[in-house]
C-alpha positions as CSV (number, residue, x, y, z in Angstrom):
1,X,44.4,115.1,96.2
2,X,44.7,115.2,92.5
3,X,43.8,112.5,90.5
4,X,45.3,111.4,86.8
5,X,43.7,108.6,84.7
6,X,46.3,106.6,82.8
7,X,46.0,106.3,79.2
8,X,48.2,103.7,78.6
9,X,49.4,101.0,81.2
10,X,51.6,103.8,83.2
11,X,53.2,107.5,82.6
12,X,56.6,108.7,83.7
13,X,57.1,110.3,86.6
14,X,58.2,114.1,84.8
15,X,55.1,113.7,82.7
16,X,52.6,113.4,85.3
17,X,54.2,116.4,87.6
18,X,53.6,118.5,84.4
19,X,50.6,117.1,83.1
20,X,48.8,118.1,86.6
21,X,50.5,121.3,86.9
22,X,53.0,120.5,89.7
23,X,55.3,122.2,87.9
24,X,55.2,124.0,84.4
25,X,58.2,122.8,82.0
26,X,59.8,119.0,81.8
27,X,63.0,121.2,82.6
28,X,61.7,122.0,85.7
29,X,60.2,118.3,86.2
30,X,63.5,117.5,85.8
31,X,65.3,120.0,88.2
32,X,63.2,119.1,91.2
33,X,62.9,115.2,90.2
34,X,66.7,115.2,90.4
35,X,66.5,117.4,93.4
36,X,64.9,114.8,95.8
37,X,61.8,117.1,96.5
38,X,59.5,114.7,94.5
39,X,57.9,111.8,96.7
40,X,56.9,108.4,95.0
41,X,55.0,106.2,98.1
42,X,56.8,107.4,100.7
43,X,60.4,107.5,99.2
44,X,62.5,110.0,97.9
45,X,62.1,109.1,93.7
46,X,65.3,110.8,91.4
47,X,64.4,109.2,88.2
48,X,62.5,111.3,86.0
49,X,61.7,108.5,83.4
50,X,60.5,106.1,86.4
51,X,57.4,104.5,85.6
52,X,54.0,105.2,87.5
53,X,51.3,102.6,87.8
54,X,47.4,102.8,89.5
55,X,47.7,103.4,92.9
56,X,51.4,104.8,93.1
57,X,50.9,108.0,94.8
58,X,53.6,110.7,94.2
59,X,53.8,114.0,96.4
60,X,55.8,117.4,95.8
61,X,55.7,120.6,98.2
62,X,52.5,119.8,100.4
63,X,50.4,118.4,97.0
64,X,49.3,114.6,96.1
65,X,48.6,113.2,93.2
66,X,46.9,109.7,92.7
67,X,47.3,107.4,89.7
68,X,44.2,105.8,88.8
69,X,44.0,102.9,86.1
């Protein structure tokens, strides 16, 4: 499981995909956001600009990452 440290108090959701290399572009953070294929705790997330907080976990194709405060 992949871990990102937050910076500030959270990061969007398309930002951490790409800033741990779950997927390459924004545009393509945004493709597969809006897509369905990107897991926030659990549940099926669509909104690229949704907000991620420590301990939100967020999966995509068999990968995990873990938001740490």
């Amino acid at each position: 499981m992949e871990k990102l440290v937050l910076r500030e108090e959270y990061i969007k959701l398309g930002q951490a995909i790409k800033a741990v290399g779950f997927v390459s572009t924004g545009v393509e953070a945004k493709i597969v956001i809006q897509n369905g294929e990107v897991l926030l705790n659990g549940n099926v997330e669509t909104q690229r600009g949704k907000k991620l907080y420590g301990g939100d976990i967020v999966s995509y194709k068999g990968q995990e990452l873990e938001i740490v405060k």
